[in-house]
C-alpha positions as YAML, in Angstrom:
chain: A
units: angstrom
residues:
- id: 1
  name: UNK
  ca: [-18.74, -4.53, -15.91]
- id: 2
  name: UNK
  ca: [-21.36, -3.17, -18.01]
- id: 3
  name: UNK
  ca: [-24.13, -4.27, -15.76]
- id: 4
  name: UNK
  ca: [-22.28, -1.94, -12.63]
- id: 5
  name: UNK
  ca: [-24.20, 0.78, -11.75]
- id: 6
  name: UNK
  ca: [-22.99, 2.78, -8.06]
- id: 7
  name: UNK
  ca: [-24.73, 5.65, -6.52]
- id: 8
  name: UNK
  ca: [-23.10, 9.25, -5.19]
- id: 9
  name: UNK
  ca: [-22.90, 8.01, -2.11]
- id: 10
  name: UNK
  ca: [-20.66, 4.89, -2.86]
- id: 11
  name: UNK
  ca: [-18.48, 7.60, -5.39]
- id: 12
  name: UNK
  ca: [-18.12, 9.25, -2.14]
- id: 13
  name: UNK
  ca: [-16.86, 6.65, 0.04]
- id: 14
  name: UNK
  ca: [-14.46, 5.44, -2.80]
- id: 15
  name: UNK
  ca: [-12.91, 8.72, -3.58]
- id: 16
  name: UNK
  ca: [-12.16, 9.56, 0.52]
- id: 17
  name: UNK
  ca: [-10.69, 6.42, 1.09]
- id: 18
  name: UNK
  ca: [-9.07, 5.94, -1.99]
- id: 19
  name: UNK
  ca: [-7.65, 9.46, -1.49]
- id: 20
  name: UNK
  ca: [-6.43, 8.45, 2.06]
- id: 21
  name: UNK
  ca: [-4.63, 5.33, 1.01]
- id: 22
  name: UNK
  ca: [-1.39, 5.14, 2.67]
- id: 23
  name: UNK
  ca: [-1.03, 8.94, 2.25]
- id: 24
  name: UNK
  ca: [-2.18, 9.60, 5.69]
- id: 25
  name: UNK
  ca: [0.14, 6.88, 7.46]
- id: 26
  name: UNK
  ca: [3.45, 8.31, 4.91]
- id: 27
  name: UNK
  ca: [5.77, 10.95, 5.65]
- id: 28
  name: UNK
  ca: [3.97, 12.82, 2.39]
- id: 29
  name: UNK
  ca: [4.97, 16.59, 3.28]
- id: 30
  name: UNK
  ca: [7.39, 16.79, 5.59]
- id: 31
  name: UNK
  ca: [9.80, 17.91, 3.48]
- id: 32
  name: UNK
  ca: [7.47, 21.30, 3.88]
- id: 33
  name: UNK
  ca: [8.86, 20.48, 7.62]
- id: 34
  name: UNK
  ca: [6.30, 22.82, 9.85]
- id: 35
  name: UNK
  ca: [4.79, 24.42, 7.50]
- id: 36
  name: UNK
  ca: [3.78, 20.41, 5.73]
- id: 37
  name: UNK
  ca: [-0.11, 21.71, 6.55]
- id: 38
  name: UNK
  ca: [-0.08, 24.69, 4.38]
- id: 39
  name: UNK
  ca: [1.19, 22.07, 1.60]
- id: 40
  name: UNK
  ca: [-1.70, 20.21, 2.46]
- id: 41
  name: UNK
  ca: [-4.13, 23.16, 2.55]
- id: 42
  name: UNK
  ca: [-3.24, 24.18, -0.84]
- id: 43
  name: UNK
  ca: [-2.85, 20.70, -2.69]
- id: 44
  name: UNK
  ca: [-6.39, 19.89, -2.63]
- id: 45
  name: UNK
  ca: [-7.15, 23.14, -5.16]
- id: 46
  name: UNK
  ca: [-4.87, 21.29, -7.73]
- id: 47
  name: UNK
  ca: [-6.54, 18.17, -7.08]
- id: 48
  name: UNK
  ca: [-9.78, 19.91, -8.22]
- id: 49
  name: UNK
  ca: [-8.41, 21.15, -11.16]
- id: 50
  name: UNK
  ca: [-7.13, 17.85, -12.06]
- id: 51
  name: UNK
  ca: [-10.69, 16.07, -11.01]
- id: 52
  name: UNK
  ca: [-12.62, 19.08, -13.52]
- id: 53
  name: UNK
  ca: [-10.38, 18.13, -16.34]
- id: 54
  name: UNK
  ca: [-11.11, 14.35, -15.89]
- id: 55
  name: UNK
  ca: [-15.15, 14.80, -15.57]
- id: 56
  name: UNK
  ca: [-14.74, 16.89, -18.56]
- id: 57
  name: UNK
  ca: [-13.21, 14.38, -20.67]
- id: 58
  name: UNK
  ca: [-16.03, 11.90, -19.52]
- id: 59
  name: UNK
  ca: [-18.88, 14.19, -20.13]
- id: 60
  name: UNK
  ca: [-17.64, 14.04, -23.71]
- id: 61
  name: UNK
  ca: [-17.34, 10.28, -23.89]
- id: 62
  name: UNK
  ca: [-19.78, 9.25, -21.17]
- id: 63
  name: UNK
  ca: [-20.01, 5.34, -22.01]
- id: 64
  name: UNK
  ca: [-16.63, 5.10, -22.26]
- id: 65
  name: UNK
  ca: [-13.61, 4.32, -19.91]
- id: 66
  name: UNK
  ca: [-10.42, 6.56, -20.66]
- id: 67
  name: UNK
  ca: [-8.66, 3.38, -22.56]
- id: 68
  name: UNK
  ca: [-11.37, 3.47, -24.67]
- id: 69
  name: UNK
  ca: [-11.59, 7.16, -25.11]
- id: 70
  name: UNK
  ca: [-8.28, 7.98, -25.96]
- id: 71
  name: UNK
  ca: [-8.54, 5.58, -29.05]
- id: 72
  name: UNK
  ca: [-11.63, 7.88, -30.17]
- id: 73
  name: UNK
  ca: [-9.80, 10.76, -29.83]
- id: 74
  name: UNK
  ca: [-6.31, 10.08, -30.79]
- id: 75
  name: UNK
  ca: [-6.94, 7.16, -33.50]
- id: 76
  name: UNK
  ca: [-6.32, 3.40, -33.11]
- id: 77
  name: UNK
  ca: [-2.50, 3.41, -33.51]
- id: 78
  name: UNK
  ca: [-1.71, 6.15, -31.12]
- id: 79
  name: UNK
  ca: [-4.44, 5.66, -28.80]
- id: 80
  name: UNK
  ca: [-4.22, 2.08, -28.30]
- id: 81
  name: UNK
  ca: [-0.42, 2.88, -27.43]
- id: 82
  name: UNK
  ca: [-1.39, 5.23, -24.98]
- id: 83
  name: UNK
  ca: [-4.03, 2.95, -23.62]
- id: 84
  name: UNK
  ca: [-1.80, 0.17, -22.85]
- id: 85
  name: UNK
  ca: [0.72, 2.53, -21.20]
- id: 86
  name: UNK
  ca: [-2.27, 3.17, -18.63]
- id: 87
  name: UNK
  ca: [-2.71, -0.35, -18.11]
- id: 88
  name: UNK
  ca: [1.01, -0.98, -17.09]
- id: 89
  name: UNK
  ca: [1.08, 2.14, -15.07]
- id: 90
  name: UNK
  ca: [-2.42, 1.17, -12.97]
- id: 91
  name: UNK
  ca: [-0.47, -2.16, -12.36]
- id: 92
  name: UNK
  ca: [2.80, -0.71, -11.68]
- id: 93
  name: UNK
  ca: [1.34, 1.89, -8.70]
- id: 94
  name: UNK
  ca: [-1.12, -0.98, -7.48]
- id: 95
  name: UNK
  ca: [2.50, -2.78, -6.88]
- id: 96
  name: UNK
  ca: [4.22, -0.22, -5.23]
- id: 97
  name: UNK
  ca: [0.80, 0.15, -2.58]
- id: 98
  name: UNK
  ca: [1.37, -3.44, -2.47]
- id: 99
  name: UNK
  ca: [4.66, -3.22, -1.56]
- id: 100
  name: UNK
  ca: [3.96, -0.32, 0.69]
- id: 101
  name: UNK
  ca: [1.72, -2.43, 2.94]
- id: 102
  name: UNK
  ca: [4.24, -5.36, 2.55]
- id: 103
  name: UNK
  ca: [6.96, -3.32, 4.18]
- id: 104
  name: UNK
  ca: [5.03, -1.71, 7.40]
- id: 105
  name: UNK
  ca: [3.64, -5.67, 8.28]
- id: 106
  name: UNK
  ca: [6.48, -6.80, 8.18]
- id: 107
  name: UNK
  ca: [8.60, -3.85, 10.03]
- id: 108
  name: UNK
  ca: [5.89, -4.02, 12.47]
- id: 109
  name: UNK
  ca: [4.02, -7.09, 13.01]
- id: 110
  name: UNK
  ca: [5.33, -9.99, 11.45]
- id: 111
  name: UNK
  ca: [9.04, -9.45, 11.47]
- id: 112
  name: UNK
  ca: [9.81, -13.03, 10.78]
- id: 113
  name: UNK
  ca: [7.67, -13.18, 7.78]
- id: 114
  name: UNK
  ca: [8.98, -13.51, 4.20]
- id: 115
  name: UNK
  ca: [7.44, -10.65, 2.08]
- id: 116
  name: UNK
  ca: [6.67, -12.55, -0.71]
- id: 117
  name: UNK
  ca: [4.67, -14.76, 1.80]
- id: 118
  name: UNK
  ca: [2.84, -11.29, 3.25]
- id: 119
  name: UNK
  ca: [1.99, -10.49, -0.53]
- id: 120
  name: UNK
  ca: [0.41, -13.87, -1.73]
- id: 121
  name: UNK
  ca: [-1.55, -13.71, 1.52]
- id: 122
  name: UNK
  ca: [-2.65, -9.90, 0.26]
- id: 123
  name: UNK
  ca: [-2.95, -10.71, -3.69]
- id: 124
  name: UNK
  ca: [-4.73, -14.05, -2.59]
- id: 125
  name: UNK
  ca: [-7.53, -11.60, -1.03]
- id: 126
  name: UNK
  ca: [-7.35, -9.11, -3.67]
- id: 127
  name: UNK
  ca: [-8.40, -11.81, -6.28]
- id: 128
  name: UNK
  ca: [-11.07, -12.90, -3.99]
- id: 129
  name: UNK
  ca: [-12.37, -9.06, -4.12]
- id: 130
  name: UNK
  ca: [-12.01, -8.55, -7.86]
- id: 131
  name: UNK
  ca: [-13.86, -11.76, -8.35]
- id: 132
  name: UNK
  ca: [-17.19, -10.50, -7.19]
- id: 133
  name: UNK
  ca: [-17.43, -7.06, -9.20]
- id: 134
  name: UNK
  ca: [-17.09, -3.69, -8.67]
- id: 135
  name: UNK
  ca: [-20.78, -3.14, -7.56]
- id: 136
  name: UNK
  ca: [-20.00, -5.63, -4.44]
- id: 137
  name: UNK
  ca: [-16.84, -3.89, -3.88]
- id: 138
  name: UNK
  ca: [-18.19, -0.23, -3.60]
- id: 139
  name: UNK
  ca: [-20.50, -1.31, -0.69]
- id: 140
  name: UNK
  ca: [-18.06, -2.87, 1.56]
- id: 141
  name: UNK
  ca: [-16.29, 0.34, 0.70]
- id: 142
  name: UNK
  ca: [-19.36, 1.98, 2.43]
- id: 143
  name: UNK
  ca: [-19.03, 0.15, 5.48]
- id: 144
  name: UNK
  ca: [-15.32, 0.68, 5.43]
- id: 145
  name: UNK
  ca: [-15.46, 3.82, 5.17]
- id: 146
  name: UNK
  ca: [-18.18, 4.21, 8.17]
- id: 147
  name: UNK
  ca: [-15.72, 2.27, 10.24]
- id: 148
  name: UNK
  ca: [-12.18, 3.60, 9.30]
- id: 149
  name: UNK
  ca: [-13.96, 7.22, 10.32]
- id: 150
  name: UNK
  ca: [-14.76, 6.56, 13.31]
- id: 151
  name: UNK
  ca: [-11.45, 4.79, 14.20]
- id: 152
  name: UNK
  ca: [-9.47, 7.64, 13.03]
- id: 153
  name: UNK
  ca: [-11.63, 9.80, 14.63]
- id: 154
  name: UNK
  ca: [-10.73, 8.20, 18.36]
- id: 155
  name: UNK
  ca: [-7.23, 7.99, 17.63]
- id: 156
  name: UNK
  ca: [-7.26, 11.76, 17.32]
- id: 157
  name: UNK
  ca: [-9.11, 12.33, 20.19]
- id: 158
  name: UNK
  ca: [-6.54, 10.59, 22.48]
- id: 159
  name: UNK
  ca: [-3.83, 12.40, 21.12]
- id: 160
  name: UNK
  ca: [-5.81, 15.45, 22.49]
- id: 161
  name: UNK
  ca: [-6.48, 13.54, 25.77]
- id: 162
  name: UNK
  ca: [-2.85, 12.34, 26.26]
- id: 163
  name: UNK
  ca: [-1.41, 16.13, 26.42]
- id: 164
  name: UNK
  ca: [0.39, 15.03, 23.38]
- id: 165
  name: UNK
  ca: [-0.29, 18.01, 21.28]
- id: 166
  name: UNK
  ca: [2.62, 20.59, 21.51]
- id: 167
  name: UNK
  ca: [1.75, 23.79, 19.51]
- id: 168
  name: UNK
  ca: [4.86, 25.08, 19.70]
- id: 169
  name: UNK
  ca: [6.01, 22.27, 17.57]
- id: 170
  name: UNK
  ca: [4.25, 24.55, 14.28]
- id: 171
  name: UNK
  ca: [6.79, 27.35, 15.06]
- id: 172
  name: UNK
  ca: [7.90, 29.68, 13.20]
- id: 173
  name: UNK
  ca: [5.91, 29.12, 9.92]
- id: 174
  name: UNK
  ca: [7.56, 29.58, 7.29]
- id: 175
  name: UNK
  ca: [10.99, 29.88, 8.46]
- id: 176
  name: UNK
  ca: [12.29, 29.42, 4.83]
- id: 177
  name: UNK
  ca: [9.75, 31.24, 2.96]
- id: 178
  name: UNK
  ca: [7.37, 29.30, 0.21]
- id: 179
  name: UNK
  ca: [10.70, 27.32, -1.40]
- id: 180
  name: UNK
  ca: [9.95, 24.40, 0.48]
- id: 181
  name: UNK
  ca: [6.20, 24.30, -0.25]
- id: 182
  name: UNK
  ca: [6.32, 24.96, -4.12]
- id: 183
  name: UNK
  ca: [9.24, 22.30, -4.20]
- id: 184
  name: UNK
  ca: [7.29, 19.51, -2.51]
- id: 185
  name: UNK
  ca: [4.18, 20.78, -4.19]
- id: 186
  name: UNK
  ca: [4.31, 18.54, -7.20]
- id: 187
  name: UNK
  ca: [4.29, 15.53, -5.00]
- id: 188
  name: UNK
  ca: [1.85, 16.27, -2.90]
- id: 189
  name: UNK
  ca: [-0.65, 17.24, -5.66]
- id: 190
  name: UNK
  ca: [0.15, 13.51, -8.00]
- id: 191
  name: UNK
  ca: [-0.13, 11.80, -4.27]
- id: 192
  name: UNK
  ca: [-2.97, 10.96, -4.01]
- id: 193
  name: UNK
  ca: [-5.40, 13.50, -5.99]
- id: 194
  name: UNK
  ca: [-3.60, 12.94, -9.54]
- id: 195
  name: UNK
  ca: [-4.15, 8.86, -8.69]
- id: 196
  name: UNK
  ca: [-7.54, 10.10, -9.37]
- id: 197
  name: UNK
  ca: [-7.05, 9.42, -12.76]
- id: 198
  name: UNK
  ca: [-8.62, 6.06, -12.10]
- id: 199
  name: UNK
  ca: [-11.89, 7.41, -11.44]
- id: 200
  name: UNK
  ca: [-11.91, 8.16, -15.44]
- id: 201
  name: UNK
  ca: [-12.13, 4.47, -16.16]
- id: 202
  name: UNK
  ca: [-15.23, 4.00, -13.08]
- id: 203
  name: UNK
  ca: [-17.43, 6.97, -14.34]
- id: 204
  name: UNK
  ca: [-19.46, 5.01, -16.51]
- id: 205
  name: UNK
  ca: [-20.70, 2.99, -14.53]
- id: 206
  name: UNK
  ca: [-22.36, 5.94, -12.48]
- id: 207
  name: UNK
  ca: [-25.92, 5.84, -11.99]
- id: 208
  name: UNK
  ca: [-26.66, 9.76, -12.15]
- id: 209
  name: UNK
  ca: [-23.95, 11.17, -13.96]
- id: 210
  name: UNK
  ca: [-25.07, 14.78, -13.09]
- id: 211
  name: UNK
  ca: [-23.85, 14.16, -9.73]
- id: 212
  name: UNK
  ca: [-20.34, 12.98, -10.70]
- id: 213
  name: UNK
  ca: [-18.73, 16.36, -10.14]
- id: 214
  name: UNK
  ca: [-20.38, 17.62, -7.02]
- id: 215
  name: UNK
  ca: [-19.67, 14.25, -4.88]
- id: 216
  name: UNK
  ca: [-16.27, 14.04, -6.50]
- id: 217
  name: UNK
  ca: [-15.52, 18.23, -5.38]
- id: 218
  name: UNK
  ca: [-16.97, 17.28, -2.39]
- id: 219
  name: UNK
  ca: [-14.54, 14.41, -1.81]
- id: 220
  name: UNK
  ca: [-11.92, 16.26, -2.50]
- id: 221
  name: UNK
  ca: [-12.01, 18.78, 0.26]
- id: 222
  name: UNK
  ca: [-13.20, 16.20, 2.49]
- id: 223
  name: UNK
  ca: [-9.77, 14.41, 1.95]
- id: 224
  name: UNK
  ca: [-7.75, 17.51, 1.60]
- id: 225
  name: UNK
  ca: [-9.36, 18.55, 5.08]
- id: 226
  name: UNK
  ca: [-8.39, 15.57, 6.54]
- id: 227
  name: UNK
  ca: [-4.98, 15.61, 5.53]
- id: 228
  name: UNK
  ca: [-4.33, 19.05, 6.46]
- id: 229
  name: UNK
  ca: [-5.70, 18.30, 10.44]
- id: 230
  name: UNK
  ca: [-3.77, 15.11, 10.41]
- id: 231
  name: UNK
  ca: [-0.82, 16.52, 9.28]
- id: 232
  name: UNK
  ca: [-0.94, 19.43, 12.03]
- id: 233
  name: UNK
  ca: [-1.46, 16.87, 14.43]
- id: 234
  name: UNK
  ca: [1.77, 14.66, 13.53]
- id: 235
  name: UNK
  ca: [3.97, 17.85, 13.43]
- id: 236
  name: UNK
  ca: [2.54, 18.45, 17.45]
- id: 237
  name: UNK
  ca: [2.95, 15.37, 18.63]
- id: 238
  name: UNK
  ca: [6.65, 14.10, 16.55]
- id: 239
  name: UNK
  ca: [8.01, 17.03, 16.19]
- id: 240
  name: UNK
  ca: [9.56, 18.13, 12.57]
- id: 241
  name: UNK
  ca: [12.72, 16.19, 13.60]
- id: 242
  name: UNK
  ca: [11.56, 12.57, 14.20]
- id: 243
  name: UNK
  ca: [8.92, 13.30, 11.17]
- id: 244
  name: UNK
  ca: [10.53, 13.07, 9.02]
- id: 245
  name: UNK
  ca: [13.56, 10.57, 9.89]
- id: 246
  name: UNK
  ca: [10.47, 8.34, 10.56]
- id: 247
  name: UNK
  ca: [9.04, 5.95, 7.41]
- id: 248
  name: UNK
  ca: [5.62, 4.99, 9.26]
- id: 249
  name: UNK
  ca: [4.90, 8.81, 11.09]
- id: 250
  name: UNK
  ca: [1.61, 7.62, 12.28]
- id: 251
  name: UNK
  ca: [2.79, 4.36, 13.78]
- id: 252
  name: UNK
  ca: [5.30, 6.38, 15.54]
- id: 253
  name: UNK
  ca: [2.77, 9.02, 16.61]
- id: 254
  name: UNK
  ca: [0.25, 6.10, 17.88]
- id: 255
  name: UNK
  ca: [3.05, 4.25, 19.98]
- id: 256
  name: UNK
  ca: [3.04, 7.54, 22.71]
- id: 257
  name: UNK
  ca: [-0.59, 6.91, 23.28]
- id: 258
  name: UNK
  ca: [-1.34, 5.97, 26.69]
- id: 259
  name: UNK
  ca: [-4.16, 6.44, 28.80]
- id: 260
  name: UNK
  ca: [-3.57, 5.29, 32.70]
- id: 261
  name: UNK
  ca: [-1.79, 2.30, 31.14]
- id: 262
  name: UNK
  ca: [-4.84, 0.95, 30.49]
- id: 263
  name: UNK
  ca: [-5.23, 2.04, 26.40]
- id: 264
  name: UNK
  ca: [-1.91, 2.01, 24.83]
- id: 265
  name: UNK
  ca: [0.06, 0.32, 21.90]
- id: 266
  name: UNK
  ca: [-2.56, 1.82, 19.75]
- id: 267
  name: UNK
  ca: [0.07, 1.52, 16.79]
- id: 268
  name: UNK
  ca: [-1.98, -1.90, 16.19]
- id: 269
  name: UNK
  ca: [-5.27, -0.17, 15.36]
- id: 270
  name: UNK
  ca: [-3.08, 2.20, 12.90]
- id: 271
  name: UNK
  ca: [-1.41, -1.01, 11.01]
- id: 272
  name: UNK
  ca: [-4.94, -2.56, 10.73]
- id: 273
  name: UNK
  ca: [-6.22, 0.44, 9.11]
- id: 274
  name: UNK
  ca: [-3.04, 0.59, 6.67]
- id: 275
  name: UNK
  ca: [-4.31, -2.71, 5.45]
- id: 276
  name: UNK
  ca: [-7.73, -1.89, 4.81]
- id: 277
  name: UNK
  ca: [-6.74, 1.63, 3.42]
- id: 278
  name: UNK
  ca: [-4.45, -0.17, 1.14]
- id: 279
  name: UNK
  ca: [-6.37, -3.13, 0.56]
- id: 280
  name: UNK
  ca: [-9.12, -0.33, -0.93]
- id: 281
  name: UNK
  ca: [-6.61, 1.68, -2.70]
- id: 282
  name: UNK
  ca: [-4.89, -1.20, -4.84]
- id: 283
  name: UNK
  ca: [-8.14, -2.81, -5.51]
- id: 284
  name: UNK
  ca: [-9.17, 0.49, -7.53]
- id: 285
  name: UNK
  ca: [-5.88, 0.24, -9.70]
- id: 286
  name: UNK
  ca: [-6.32, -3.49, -9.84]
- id: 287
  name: UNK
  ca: [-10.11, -3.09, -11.14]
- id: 288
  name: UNK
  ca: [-8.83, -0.36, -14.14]
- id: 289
  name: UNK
  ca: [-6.35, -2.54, -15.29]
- id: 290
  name: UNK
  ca: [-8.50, -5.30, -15.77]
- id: 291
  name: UNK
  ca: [-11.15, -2.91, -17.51]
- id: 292
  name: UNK
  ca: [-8.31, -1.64, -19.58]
- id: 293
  name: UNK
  ca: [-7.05, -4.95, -20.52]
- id: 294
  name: UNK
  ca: [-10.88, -6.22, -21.35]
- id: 295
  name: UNK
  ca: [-11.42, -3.36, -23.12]
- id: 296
  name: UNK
  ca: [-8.03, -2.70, -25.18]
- id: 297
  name: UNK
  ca: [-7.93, -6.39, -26.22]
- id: 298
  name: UNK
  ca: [-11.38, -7.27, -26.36]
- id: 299
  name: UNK
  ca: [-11.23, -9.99, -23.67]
- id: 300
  name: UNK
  ca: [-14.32, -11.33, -21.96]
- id: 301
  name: UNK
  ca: [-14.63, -10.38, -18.42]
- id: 302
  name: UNK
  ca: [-13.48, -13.62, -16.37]
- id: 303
  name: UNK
  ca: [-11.21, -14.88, -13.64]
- id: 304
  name: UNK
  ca: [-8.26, -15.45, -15.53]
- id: 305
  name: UNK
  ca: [-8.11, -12.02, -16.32]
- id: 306
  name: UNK
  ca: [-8.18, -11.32, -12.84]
- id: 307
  name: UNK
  ca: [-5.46, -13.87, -12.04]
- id: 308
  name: UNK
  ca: [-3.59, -12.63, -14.65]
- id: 309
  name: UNK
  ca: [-3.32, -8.94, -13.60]
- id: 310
  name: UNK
  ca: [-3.44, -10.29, -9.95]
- id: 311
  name: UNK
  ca: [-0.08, -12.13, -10.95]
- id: 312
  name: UNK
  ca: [1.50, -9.43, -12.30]
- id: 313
  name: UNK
  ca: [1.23, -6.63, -9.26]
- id: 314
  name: UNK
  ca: [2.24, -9.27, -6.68]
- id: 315
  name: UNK
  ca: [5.66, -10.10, -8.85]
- id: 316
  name: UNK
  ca: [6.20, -6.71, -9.63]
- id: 317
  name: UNK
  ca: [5.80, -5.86, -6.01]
- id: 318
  name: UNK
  ca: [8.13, -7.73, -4.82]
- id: 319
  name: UNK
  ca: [10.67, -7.14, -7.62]
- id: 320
  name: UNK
  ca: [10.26, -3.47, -7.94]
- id: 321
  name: UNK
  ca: [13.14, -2.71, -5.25]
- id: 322
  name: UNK
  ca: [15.33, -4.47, -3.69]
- id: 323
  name: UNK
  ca: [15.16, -2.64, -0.36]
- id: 324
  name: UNK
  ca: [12.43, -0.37, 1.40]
- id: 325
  name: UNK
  ca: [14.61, 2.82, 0.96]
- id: 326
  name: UNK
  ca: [14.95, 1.99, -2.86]
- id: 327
  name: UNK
  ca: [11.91, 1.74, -3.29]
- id: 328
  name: UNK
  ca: [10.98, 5.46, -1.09]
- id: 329
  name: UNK
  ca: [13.60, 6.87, -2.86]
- id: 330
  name: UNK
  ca: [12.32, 5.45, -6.66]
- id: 331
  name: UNK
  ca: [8.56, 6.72, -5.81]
- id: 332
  name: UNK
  ca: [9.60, 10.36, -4.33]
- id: 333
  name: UNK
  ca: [12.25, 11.10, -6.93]
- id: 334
  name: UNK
  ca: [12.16, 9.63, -10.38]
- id: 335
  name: UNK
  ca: [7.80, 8.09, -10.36]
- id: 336
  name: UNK
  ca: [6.41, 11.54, -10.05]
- id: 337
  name: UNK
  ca: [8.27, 13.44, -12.98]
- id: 338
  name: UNK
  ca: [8.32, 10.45, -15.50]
- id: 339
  name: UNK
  ca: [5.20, 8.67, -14.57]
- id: 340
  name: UNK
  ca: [2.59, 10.48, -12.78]
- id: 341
  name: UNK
  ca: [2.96, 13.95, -14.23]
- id: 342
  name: UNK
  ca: [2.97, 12.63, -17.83]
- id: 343
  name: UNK
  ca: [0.02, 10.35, -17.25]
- id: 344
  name: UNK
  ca: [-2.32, 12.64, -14.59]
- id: 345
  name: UNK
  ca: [-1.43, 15.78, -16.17]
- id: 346
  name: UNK
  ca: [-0.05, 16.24, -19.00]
- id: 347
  name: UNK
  ca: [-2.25, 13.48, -21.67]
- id: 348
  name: UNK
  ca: [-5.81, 14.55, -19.80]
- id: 349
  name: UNK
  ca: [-4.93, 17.95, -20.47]
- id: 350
  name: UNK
  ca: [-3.43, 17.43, -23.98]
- id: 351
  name: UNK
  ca: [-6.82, 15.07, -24.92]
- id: 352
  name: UNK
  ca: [-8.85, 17.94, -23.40]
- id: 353
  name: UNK
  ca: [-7.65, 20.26, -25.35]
- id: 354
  name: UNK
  ca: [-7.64, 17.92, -28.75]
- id: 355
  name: UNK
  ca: [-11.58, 17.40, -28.35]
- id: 356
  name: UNK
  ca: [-11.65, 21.18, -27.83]
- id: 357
  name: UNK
  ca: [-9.75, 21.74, -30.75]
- id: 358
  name: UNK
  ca: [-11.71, 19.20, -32.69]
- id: 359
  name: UNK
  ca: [-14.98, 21.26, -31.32]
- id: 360
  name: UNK
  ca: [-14.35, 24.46, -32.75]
- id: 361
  name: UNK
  ca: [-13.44, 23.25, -35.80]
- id: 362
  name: UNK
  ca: [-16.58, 21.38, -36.25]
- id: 363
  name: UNK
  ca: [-18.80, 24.11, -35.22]
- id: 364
  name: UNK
  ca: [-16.26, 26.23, -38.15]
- id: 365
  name: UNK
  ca: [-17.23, 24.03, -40.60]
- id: 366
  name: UNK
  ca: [-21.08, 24.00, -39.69]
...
């Protein structure tokens, strides 16, 4: 990895789509009900707050990915701790993706399919991906990115064409007041823009650093942008109601399209670009737990690291519920408050404020 170098541009493209995920296909706000847009709307201003505290810590340690960082800043025993905590947890959430894209195949395309069969199929091309670097992986990500836009950019243009959209839907905003918001808000800001904690372990292999915070800001928006229109669109055409009884909002959203019964079942399009989306999104967790693991136990970069980690998500994917609801319910109630705050909030800003600490009292004793 220490040959990788990747432009603004290809920080870009990473960021968006690793920001869109499965987010955009997921219920993800509608507990907000109508007013799930000004969730989105507001989310993205956390997310940049989160994104300014990572860059910081890199512009400190700019060679180094955060496993490695924490170590210099927190000592051997605790940081190496610490470290492998972030390992597990980039494999952990790169299994529950997985398992995210197992469940809507095989709800809506391959019914008959065993899920363990879906996920060797997925982990199988994951591997393959891994295998060939990050450098390779950031310009397919390019292309992706190119074509994913433009797809999601027709679907939303026959929703308008359809008479789908019902404005009315949005009414009356905010019917309960702001409790609804500020209750859903830590969710909305750990999924996806505290995931972005990954992007502390890619940094370094930037090839102008000075524009690592501009393209990442700029990302940002783009996605929280995005989210917010896409949102607004799912509450006019579903309705708050079938929102959110639905699991796959999108899929349900794409099924009305139909355009003199000539373009319809458009719900196939949507399913494709789950897998890419996901396919993008658990390769970046999959690439910064390798780097951590090479890294932490000074391993040489091979395929058998690869495998190994590869191994691990797919088994832990399949094991980590033992139904689709346990598994919604697990990630929306207990993974944000003892996983994702902890580990996207609460150590960055703790080490931030250590090497600030550490700063002063430097400059004291100068």
């Amino acid at each position: 990895m220490s040959t990788v170098k990747i432009d603004g541009y290809q920080l870009f493209c990473l960021i968006v789509l690793f920001l869109f995920g499965t987010t955009i296909f997921l219920d993800i706000g509608s507990g907000a009900k109508q007013d799930a847009w000004i969730l989105t709307l507001i989310s993205p201003f956390t997310g940049l707050i989160l994104f300014t505290i990572y860059y910081h810590l890199h512009k400190r340690y700019p060679t180094l990915p955060l496993t490695e960082y924490i170590r210099k800043i927190w000592g051997k025993f605790l940081g190496s701790i610490i470290s492998y905590f972030y390992i597990i947890y980039f494999i952990y959430i790169a299994s529950r993706v997985l398992r995210d894209i197992e469940e809507i195949l095989i709800n809506s395309a391959y019914y008959k399919t065993s899920i363990t069969v879906v996920g060797i199929c997925m982990m199988f091309t994951l591997i393959y991906t891994v295998n060939f670097g990050f450098e390779v992986f950031a310009r397919v990500a390019c292309i992706c990115f190119l074509l994913i836009g433009f797809t999601l950019l027709m679907i939303n243009i026959m929703f308008i064409v359809t008479d789908l959209i019902h404005l009315e839907n949005l009414k009356p905003i905010l019917a309960d007041g702001w409790k609804p918001i500020v209750k859903a808000l830590p969710l909305n800001v750990t999924v996806p823009y505290g995931e972005l904690i990954t992007l502390s372990m890619i940094f370094p292999y930037m090839n102008k650093q000075t524009k690592i915070l501009k393209t990442g800001m700029m990302a940002v928006l783009f996605a929280g942008i995005y989210f917010t229109l896409n949102i607004l669109l799912l509450i006019c055409v579903l309705g708050t109601d079938v929102l959110s009884r639905s699991s796959f909002p999108a899929l349900k959203a794409a099924s009305f399209i139909d355009i003199a019964g000539f373009i319809q079942r458009l719900d196939s399009f949507v399913i494709i670009l789950v897998v890419l989306l996901g396919f993008i999104k658990i390769t970046m967790f999959f690439f910064c737990a390798v780097i951590g693991m090479n890294t932490l136990f000074k391993i040489k970069s091979s395929a058998l690291s690869n495998y190994l980690v590869g191994g691990m998500i797919l088994l832990s994917s399949i094991m980590i519920a033992p139904s689709y609801q346990n598994h919604l319910d697990e990630g929306l109630k207990i993974v944000p408050y003892l996983l994702h705050i902890p580990l996207q909030i609460v150590i960055p800003f703790l080490l931030l404020l250590t090497v600030l600490i550490k700063g002063k009292i430097k400059n004291m004793m100068n």
